[in-house]
C-alpha positions as CSV (number, residue, x, y, z in Angstrom):
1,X,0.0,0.0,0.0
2,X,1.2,3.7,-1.2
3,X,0.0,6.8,0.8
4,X,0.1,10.1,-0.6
5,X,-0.4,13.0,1.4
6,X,-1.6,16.5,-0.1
7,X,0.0,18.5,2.4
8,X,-1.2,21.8,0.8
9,X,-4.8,20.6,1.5
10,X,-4.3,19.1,4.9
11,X,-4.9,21.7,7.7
12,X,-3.6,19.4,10.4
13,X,-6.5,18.3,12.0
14,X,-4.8,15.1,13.1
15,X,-7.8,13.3,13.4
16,X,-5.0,10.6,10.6
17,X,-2.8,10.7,13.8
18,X,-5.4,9.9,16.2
19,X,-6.6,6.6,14.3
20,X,-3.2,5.5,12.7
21,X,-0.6,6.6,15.4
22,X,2.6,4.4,13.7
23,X,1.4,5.1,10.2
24,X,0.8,9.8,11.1
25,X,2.4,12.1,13.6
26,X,1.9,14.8,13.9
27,X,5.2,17.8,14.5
28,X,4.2,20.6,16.2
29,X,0.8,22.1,15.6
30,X,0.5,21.8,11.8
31,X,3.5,19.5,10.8
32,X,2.1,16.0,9.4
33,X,4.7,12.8,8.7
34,X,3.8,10.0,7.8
35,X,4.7,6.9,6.2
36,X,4.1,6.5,2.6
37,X,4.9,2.9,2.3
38,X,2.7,1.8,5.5
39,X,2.9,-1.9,6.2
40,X,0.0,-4.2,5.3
41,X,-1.2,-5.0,8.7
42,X,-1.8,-1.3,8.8
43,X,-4.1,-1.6,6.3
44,X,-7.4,-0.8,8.3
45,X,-6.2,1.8,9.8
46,X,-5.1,4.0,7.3
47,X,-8.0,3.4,5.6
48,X,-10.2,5.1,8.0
49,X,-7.9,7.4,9.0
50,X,-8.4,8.6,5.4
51,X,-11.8,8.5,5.4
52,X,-11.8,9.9,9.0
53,X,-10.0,12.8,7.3
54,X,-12.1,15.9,7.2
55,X,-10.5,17.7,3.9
56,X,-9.8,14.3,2.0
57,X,-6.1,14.9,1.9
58,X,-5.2,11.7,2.0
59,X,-4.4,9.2,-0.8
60,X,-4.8,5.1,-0.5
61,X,-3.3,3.3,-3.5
62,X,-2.7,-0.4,-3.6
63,X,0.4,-2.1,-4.9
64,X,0.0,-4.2,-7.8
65,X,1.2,-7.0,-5.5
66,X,-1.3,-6.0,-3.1
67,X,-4.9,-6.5,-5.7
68,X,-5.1,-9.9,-5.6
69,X,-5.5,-9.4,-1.8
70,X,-7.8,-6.2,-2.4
71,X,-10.1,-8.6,-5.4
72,X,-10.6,-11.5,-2.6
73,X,-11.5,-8.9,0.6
74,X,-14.4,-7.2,-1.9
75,X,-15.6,-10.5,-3.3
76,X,-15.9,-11.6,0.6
77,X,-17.1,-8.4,1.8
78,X,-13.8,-7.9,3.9
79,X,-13.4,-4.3,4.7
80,X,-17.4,-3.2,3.6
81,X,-17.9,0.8,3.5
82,X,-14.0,1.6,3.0
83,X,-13.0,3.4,0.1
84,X,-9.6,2.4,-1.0
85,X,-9.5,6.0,-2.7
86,X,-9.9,9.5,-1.8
C-alpha cells in the first residue's frame, strides 16, 4: 500500500494521527509525517484514517502486489464501507 499525502490541503486536524498513530504524527501544531509505504497490517487503519480525514487529503493506492488481496477482501465483503480511494 502507497499513501500520498496533499500537504497543501491538509490543515492538520490530526484526526490521521489519532486513528493510525505508527502510520501519522503529527510535529508541532500543523506539521504532518507519515509513512508513505505503511505496512500491510496497517491496512485498516489507514484506511479510516483517510476517510476519518475531514479535507480528504489523504491518498490510498494499492500495490499491484497487493490487488489480488484487495479482489478477494471485496468478493468476501472484507473491509465493507471503506474506500480504498480519496
Amino acid at each position: 500500500m502507497r499513501l500520498v499525502v496533499d500537504l497543501n490541503r491538509c490543515q492538520g486536524y490530526a484526526q490521521c494521527a489519532f486513528l493510525a498513530p505508527d502510520v501519522f504524527t503529527m510535529r508541532g501544531d500543523e506539521a504532518l509525517l507519515y509513512n508513505p509505504h505503511a505496512d500491510k497490517a496497517q491496512r485498516e487503519q489507514v484506511l479510516r484514517a483517510a476517510t476519518a480525514c475531514p479535507v480528504q487529503a489523504i491518498l490510498v493506492e494499492d500495490d499491484p502486489d497487493d490487488a489480488s488481496e484487495a479482489a478477494s477482501s471485496r468478493l468476501t465483503g472484507a473491509g465493507e464501507g471503506l474506500s480504498s480511494v480519496r
